[in-house]
N, C-alpha and C positions, 0 to 999 in steps of 0.2 A: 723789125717786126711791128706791125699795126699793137696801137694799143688796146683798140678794141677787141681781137683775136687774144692778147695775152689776156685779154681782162675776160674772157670768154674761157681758156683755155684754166686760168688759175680759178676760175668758179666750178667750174665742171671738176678739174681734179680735188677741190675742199670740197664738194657733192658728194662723190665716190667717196671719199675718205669717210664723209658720215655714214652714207649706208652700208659701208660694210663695217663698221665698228655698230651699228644699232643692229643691224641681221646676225654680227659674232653673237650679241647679247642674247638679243631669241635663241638663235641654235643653242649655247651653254645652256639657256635654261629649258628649252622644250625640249631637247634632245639630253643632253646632259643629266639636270634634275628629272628629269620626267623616265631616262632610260638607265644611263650608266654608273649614275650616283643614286639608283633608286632606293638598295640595298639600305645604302649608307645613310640617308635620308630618313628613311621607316623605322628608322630609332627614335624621332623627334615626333612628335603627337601635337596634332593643329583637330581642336572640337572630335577628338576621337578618333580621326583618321590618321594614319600616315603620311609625314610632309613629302615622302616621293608621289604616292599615290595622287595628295592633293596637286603636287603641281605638273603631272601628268593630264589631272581632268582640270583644275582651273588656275593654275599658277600662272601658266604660261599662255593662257586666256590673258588674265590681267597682266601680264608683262607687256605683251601684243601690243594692247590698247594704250597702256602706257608707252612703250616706245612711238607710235602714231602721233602723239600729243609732245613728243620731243623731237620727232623731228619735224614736226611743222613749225614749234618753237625754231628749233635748230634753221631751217630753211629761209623762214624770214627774217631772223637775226641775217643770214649768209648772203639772201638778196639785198636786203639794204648796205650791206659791207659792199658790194658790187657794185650796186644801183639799177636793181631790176627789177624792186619795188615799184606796185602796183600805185602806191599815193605818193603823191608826193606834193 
């Protein structure tokens, strides 16, 4: 096999790997905290509100944006381990 195919083939499959380990995270939290652990949640008190409630309207706002900023971390650590880095 061409090395440039494996080296194509094992960057694409460490890709997938990250985005679905960053998309489980969202879902746990926007779906999860936000729906099925809401109950469980609305015992903990964040400025008066309930922590399910909160991260129904902005938990998982700020989780979002935070995952964005880890996987582009994540991405450019992954292309330079390749060498598909932009500078070089």
């Amino acid at each position: 096999m061409n090395d440039n195919v494996k080296n194509a083939r094992d960057y694409w499959r460490e890709n997938l790997r990250c985005l679905l380990l960053l998309l489980s995270i969202w879902f746990l939290v926007s779906y999860g905290a936000g729906i099925l652990f809401r109950e469980l949640l609305d015992e903990i008190q964040i400025a008066g509100f309930p922590l399910g409630f909160w991260f129904a309207q902005q938990g998982s706002i700020y989780v979002f944006v935070l995952l964005i900023f880890v996987y582009v971390y994540w991405m450019n650590q992954l292309d330079k381990k390749y060498g598909y880095d932009e500078r070089e």
